[in-house]
Structures are given as C-alpha cells and as structure tokens.
BAMAR-652763 format. One record per residue (C-alpha): x, y, z; residue in three letters; chain; residue number from 1. Coordinates in steps of 0.001 Angstrom, whole numbers, plus 524288, in hexadecimal, padded with zeros to 5 digits. Example, Ala and Ser with C-alpha at 12.3 -4.5 7.8 and 13.67 -1.06 7.14 Angstrom:
<torros>
+-------+-------+-------+-----+-------+-----+
:  east : north :    up : res : chain :   n :
+-------+-------+-------+-----+-------+-----+
: 8300C : 7EE6C : 81E78 : ALA :     A :   1 :
: 83566 : 7FBDC : 81BE4 : SER :     A :   2 :
+-------+-------+-------+-----+-------+-----+
</torros>
This chain:
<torros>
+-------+-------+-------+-----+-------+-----+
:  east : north :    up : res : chain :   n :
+-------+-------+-------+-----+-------+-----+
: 48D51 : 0CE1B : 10382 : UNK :     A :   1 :
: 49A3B : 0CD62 : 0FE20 : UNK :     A :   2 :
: 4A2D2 : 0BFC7 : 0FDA2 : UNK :     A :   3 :
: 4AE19 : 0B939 : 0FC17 : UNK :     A :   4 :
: 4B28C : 0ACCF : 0F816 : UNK :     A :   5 :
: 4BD09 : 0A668 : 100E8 : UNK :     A :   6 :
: 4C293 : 09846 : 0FF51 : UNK :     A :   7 :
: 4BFDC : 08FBD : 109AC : UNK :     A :   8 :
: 4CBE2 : 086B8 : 10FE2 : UNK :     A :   9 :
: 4C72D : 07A77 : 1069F : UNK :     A :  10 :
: 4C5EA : 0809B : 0FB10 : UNK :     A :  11 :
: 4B804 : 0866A : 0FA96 : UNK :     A :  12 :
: 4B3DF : 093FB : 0FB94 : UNK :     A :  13 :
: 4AB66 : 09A6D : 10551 : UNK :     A :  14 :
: 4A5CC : 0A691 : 10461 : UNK :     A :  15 :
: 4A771 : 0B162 : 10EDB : UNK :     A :  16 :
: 49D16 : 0BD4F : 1103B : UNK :     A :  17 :
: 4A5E4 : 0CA75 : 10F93 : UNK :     A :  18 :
: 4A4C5 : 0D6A9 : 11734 : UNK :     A :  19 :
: 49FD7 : 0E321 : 10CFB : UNK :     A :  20 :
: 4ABD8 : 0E52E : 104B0 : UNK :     A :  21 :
: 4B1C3 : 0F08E : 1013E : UNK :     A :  22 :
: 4AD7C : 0F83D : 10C1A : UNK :     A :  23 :
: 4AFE0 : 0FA46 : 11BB5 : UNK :     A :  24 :
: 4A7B4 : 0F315 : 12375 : UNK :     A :  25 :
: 4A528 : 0F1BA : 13361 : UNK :     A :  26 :
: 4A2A8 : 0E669 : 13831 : UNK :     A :  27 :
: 4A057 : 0E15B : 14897 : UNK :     A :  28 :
: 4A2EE : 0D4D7 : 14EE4 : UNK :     A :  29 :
: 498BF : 0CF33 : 1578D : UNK :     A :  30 :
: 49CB9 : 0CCEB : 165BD : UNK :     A :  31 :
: 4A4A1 : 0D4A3 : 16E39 : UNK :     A :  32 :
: 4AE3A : 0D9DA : 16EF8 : UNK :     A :  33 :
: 4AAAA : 0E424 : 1641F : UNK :     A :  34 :
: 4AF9C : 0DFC9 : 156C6 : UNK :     A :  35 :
: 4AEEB : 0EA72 : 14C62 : UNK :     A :  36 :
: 4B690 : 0EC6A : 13FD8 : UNK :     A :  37 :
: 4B5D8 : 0F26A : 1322C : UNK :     A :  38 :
: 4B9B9 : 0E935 : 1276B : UNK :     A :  39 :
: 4BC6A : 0EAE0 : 1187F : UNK :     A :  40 :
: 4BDAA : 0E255 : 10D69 : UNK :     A :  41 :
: 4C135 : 0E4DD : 10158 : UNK :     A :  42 :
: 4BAFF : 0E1C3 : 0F3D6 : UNK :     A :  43 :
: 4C8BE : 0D860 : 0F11F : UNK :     A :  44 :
: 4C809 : 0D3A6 : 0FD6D : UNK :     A :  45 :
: 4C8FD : 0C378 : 0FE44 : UNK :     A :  46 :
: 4CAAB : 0B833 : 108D0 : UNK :     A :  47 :
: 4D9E1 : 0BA5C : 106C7 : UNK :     A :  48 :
: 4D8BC : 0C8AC : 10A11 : UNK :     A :  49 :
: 4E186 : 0CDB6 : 11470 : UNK :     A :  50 :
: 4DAC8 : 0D350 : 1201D : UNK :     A :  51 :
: 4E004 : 0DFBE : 1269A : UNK :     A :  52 :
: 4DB9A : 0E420 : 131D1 : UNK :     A :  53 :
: 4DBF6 : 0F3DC : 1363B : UNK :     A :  54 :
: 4DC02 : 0F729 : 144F2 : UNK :     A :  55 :
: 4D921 : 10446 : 1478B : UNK :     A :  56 :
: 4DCC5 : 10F3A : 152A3 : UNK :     A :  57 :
: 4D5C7 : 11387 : 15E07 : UNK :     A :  58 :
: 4CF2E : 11CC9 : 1542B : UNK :     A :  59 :
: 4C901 : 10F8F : 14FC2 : UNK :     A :  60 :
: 4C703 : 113E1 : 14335 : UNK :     A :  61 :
: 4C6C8 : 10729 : 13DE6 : UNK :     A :  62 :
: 4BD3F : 1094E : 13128 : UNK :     A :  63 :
: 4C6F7 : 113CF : 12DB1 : UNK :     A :  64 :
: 4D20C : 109A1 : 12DF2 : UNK :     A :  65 :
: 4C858 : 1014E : 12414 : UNK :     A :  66 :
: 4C7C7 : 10DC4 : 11AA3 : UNK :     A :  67 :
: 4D545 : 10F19 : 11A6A : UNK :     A :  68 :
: 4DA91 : 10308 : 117B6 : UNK :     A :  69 :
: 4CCD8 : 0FFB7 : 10C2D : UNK :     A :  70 :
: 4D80E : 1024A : 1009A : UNK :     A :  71 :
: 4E163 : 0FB16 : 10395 : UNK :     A :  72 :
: 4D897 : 0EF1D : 108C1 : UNK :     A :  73 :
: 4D261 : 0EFCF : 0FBCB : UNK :     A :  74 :
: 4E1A8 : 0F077 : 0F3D4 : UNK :     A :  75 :
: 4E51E : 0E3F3 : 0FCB2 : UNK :     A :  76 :
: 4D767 : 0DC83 : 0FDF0 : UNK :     A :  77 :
: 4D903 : 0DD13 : 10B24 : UNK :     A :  78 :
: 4CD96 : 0DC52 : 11679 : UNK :     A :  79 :
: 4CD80 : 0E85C : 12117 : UNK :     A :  80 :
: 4CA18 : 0E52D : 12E1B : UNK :     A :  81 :
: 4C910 : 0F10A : 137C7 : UNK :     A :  82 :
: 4C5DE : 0ED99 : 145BE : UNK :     A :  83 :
: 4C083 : 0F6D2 : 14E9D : UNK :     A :  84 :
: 4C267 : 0F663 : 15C51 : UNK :     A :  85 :
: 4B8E8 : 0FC99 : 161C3 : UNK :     A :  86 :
: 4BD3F : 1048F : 16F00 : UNK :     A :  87 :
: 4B3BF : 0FE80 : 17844 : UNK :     A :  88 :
: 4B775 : 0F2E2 : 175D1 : UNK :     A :  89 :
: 4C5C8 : 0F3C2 : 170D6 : UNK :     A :  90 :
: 4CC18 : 0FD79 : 179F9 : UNK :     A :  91 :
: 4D9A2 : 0F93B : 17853 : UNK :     A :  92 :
: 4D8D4 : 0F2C0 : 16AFD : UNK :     A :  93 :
: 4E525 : 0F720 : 16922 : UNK :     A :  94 :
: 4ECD5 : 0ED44 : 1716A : UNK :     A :  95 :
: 4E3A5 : 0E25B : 16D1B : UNK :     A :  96 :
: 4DEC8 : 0DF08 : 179B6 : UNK :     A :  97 :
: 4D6AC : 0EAB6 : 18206 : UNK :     A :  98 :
: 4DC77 : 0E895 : 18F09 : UNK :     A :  99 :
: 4D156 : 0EDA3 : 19744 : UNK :     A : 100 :
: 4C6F8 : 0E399 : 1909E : UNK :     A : 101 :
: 4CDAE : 0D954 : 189DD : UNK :     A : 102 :
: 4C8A8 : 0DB1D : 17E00 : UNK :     A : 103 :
: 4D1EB : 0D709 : 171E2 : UNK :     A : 104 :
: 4D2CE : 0DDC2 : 16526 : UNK :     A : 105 :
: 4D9CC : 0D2AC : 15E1C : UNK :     A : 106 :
: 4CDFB : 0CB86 : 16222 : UNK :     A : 107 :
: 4C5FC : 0D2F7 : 15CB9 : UNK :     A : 108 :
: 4CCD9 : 0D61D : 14ECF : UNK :     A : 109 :
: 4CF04 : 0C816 : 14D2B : UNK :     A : 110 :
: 4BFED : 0C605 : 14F94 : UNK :     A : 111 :
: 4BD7B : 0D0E4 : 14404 : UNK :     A : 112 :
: 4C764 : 0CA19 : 13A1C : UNK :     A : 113 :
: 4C21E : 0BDC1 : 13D35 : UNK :     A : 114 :
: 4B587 : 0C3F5 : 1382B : UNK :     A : 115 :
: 4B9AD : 0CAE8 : 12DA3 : UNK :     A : 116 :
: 4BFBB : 0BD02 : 12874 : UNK :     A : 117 :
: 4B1A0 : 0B5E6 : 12B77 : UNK :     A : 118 :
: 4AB4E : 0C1A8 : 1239A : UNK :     A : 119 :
: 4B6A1 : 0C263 : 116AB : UNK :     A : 120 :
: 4BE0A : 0B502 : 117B4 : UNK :     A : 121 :
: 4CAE5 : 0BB3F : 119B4 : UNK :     A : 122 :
: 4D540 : 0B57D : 122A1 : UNK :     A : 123 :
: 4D8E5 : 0BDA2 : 12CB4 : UNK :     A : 124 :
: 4E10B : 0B1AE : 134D3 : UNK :     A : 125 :
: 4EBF7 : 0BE0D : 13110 : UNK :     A : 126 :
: 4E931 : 0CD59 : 12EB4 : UNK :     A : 127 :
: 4EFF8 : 0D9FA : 12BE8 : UNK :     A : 128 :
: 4EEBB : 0E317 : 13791 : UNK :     A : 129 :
: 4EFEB : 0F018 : 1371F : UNK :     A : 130 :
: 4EC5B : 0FB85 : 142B1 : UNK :     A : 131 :
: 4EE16 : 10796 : 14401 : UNK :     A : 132 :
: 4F166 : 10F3A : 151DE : UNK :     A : 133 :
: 4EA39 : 1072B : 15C3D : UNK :     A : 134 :
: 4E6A4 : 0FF31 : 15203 : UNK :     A : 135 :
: 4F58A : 0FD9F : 15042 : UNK :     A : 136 :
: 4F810 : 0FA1C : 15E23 : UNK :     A : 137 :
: 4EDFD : 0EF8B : 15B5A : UNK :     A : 138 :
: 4F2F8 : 0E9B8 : 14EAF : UNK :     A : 139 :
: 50109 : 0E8E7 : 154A6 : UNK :     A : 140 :
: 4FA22 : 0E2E1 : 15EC4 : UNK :     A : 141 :
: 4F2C0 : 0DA08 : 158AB : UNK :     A : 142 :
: 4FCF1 : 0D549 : 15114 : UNK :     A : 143 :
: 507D0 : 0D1D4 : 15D32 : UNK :     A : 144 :
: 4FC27 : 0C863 : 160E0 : UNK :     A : 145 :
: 4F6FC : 0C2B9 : 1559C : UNK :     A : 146 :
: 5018F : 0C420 : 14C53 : UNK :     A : 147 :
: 4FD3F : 0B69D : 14507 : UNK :     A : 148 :
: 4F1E1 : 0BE9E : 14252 : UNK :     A : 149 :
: 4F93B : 0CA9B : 13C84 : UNK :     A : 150 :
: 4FE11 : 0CA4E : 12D66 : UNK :     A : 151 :
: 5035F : 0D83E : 1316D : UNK :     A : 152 :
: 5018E : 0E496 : 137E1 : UNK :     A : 153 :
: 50308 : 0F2F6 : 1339E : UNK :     A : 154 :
: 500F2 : 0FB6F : 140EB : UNK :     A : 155 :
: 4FF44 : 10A6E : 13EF8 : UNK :     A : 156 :
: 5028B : 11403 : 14A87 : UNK :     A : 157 :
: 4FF8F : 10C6C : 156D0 : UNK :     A : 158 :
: 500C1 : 11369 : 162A8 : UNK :     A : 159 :
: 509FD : 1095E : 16B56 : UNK :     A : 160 :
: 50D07 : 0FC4A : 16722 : UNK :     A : 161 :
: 50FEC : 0EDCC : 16EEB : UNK :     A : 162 :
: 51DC7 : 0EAF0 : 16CA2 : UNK :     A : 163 :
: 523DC : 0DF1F : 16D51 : UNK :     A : 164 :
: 52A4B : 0DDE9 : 179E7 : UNK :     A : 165 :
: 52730 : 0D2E0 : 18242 : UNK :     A : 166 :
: 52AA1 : 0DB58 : 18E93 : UNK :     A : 167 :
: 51ED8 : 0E371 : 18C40 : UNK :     A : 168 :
: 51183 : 0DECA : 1907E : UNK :     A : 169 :
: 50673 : 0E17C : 18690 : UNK :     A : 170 :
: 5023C : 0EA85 : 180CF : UNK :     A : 171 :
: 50FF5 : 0F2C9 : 1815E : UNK :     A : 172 :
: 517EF : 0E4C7 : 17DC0 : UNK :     A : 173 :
: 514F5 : 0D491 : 17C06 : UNK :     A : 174 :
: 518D6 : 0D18A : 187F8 : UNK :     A : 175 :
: 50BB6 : 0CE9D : 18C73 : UNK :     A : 176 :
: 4FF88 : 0CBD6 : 183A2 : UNK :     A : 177 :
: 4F2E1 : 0CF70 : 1833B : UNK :     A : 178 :
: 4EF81 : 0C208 : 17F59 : UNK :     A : 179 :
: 4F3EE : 0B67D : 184A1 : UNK :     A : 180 :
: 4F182 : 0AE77 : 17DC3 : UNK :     A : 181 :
: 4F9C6 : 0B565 : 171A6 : UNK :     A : 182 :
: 5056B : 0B852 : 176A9 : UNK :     A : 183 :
: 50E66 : 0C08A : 17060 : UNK :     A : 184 :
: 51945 : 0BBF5 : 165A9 : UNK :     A : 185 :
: 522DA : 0C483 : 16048 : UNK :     A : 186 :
: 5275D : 0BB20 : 155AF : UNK :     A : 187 :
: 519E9 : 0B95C : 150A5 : UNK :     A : 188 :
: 5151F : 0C968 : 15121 : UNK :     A : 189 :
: 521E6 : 0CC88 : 14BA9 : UNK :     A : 190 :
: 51FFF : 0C3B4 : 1413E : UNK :     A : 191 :
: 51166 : 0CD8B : 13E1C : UNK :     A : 192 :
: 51705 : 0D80F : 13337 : UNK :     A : 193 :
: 51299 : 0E4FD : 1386D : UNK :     A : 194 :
: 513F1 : 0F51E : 1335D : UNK :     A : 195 :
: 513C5 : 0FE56 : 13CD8 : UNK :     A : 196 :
: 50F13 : 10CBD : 136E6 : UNK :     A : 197 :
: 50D61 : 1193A : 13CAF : UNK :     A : 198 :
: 50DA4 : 12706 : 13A15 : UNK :     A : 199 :
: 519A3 : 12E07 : 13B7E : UNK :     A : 200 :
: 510E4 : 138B6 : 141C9 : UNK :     A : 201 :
: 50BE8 : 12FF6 : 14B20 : UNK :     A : 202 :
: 512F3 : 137DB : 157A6 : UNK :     A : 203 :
: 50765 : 13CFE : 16003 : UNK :     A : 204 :
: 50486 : 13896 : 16CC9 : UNK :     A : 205 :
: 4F523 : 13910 : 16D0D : UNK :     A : 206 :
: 4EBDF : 13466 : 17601 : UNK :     A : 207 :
: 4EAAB : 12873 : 16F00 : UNK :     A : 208 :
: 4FA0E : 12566 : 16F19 : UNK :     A : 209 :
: 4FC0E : 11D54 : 17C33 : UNK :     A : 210 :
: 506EC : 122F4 : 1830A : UNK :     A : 211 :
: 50FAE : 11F8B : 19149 : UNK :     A : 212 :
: 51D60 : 11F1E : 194C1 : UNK :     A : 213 :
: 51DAB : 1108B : 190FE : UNK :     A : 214 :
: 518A2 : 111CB : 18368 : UNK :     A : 215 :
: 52162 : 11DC2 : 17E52 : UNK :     A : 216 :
: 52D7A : 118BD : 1867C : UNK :     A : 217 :
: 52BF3 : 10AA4 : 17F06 : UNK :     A : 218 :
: 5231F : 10E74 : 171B8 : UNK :     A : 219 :
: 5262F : 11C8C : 16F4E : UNK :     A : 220 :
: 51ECD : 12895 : 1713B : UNK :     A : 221 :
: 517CE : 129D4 : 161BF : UNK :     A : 222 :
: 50FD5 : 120F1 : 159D1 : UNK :     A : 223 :
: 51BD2 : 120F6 : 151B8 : UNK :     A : 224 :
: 52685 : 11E9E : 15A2F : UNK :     A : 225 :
: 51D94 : 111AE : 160F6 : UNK :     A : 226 :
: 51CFD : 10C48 : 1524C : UNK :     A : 227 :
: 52C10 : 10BF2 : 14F80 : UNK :     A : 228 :
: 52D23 : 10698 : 15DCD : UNK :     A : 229 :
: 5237A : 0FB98 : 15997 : UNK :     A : 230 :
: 52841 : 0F94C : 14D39 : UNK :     A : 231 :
: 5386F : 0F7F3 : 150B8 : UNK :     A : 232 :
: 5358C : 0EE5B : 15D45 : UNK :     A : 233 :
: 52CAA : 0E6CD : 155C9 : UNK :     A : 234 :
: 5372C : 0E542 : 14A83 : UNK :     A : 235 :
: 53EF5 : 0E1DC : 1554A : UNK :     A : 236 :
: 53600 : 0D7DA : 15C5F : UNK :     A : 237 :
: 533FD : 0D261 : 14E21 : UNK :     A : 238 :
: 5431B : 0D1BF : 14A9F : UNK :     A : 239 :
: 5438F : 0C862 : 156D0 : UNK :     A : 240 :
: 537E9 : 0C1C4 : 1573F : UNK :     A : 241 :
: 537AB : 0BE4A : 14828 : UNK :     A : 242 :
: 5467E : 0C1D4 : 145F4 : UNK :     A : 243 :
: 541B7 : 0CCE9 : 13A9B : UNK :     A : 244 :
: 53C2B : 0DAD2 : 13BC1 : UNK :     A : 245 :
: 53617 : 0DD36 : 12B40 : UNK :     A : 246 :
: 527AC : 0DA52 : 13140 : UNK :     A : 247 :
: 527A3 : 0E797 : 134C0 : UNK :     A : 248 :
: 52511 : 0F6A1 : 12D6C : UNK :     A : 249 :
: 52266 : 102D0 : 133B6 : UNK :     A : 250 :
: 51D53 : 10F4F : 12ACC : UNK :     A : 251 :
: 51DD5 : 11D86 : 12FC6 : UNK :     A : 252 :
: 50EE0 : 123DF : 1298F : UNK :     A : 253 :
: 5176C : 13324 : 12694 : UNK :     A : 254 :
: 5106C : 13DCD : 12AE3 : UNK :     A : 255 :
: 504B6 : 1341D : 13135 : UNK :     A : 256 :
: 501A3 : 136C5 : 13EF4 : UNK :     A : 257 :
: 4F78A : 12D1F : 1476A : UNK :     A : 258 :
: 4EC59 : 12D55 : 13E0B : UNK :     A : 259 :
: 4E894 : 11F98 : 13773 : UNK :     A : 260 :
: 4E1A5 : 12C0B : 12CAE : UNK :     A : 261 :
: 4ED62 : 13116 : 129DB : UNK :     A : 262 :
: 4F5A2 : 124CD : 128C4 : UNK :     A : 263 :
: 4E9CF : 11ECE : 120FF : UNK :     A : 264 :
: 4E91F : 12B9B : 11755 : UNK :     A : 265 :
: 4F5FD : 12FBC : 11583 : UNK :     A : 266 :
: 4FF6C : 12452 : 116CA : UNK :     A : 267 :
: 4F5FD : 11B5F : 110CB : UNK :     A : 268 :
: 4F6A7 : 11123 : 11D4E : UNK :     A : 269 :
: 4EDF9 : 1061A : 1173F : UNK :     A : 270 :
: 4F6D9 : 1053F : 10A2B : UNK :     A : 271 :
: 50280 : 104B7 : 1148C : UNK :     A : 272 :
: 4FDA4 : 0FAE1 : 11C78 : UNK :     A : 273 :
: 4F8F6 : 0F209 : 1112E : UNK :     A : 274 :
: 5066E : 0F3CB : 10A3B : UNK :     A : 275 :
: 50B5C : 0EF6C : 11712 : UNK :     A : 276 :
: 50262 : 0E218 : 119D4 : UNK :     A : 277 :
: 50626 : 0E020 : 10B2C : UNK :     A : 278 :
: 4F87D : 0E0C5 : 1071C : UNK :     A : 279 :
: 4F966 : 0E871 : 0FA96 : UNK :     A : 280 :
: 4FDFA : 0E29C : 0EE46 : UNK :     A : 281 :
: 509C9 : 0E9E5 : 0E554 : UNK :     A : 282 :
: 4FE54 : 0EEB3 : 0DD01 : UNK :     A : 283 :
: 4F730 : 0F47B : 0EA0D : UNK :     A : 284 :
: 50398 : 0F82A : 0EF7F : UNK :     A : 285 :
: 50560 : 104FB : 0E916 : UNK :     A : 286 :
: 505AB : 112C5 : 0EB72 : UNK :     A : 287 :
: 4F9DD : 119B4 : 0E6D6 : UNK :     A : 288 :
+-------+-------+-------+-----+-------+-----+
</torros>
C-alpha cells in the first residue's frame, strides 16, 4: 500500500494509507443510502492537494468524467472525486434533495469526501465543483446551499437552473428551501466564483430537456438561452448582494452541441475548467 506523510496539528507527522495511485478506482460506502464513487489520485498528489469533485448527467457516466479530467489532475496534483448517484436511490439528484423519498445528495457527496479525506489526508472543509447537465443543475445547487463549502463552480449545459429570486419557491427560486435548516443567502452564494459553459449548439428540445409554459416563459426555450438567463440575474443578484459582478464567466463550447464527448474531445473541457479554478500553473497553462 501506498502512503503519505502528513503533519499532524502539533508538529508530528502521521501517516495516512492512500487509495491505488495513478489509476481510477471505485469505491462504496457502507450503509444506506447507496454511496458509490470513482476516485483518482495522482502520483504528485499531497495532503495540500485540491480536491475537485465531477458530477455527472443522467447518463451517469461518472468513470468517464474520471478519464477525462486524469491529465489535467495529474498537471495540477489535484484529487478526482466522481460521485455516482445511482437512480434507485438518487432519482432527483439533480435538485439535491429527491422529493418523493427524501433522500439528499449533498448528504451523500459530503459523506464520500469525508472519505476520500480519511483515506488521502486531504482537506476537503472546501472543494472545486464542477457538473455537467443534471450534474450541473446539482453543482449550482449545491453550491446556493453550501456555498462555505464551495471554492468555485464551473457548470456545463444544465437543463434549467434555480435563480435567485426570493418570490420563487424551490426548486424554480430561494424563496423556499429544501433545507431548513440552511436557508438561503444571496450575499454569501454570490460571494462562490462560478463559470457557466455550454455549447453554442446546445438548442434541441429532447426528451431529457424539461419543458412547460413556466420554464421557457421565465428560463428560455434552449440549453443556451437558460444559461445566459442564469448567468445575467445571477450577476445581478451578486452586484446587490456583494455590490460586484467579476465572480462570474460564461464560455460558448463553438460548434459543441449536448454531448459532455464532444465538449471533453474537442474543446478540451478539463484544461478549461482547471484554467478556470486556477489550478494550473503558467508552466501548465499552455497551449499544446
């Protein structure tokens, strides 16, 4: 077994047992709900490492999210965590809380990192979050209720988004929350800097594109249109919340439709989102 050598609070070091470097591994919680996740760390991976966590799409192709983002985990010496929420038990992952059983995905995720950091001796009291369709619903999410948790979020082609209008009940607005015990605060999500990305092909209305009056009246009727709607009222929301709008980007993927493939393959989507968390160094940073 591989190790590490981490300094303890006084002084001392401890030594924590890693997961197999270098390669993807999946790993299950015990208990229930169902906990499962791949995981990667790389050969330059330390106890300083950043974490960043990939949420996939109901395709839940979450070991191809791992794969993806291997190069530029190994350029920044950061640990991958992919969840995957498993349909039985994480129906509606994608607004955090499943509704119809009560079961919560931030629950679970922060059950995972918590022991990810028992396994590498990483901190993970703050992450990098990063999802991609449903996954992006979740990650936006995720982040307008724990955003003491969030370092930052990059979001890639969610399907409809919670905006931040207090006379909206969840999950269309904050007006309500889905916890209450974590109600939500404007001047602290607003605070979470976040990229919004999505193909500039993104325009088809499939079956997995939730649709009704309300949503295309309010959102817009594409992928694309929902993200600029997102992005501009939260700059707004930000710019008076936190009296500044900078914490935010948004990046058109040309000629990318709703594939995390072809965003992955030809627009190079880890390198972006790395660039974007600020993860690479100037050396790393280049084009290839």
């Amino acid at each position: 077994m591989n190790y590490t050598t981490v300094p303890e609070p006084g002084g001392h070091e401890k030594s924590f047992p890693l997961l197999p470097i270098g390669r993807s591994i999946f790993r299950s919680l015990q208990g229930t709900p169902v906990r499962e996740y791949f995981t990667y760390i790389p050969h330059n991976a330390e106890a300083t490492s950043p974490v960043v966590v990939l949420v996939h799409g109901i395709a839940r192709n979450a070991a191809e999210h791992i794969l993806r983002f291997q190069t530029q985990a190994d350029r920044a010496g950061a640990i991958l965590v992919a969840p995957l929420f498993v349909k039985e038990a994480f129906g509606q992952y994608q607004q955090v809380i499943d509704q119809r059983t009560g079961t919560r995905a931030d629950e679970a995720l922060l059950d995972i990192l918590d022991a990810v950091a028992a396994a590498t001796g990483a901190s993970v009291e703050r992450f990098y979050l990063f999802g991609f369709s449903g996954g992006a619903q979740f990650a936006h999410r995720f982040m307008m209720l724990h955003p003491e948790r969030t370092a930052a979020i990059a979001i890639a082609a969610a399907g409809w988004y919670t905006f931040p209008d207090a006379d909206l009940a969840y999950p269309y607005g904050i007006g309500t929350s889905p916890i209450p015990s974590r109600p939500f605060d404007p001047g602290r999500f607003g605070s979470v800097p976040r990229h919004v990305l999505v193909g500039e092909q993104d325009l088809s209305r499939d079956e997995s594109f939730r649709t009704n009056r309300k949503l295309d009246r309010t959102q817009g009727a594409t992928r694309l249109a929902r993200a600029r709607s997102w992005f501009e009222a939260m700059d707004q929301a930000t710019r008076s919340s936190c009296g500044e709008a900078g914490l935010s980007r948004m990046t058109l993927l040309k000629g990318i439709g709703h594939s995390f493939t072809e965003a992955a393959q030809q627009e190079d989507l880890a390198k972006i989102v790395f660039r974007d968390f600020g993860l690479l160094s100037p050396d790393e940073d280049h084009d290839e």
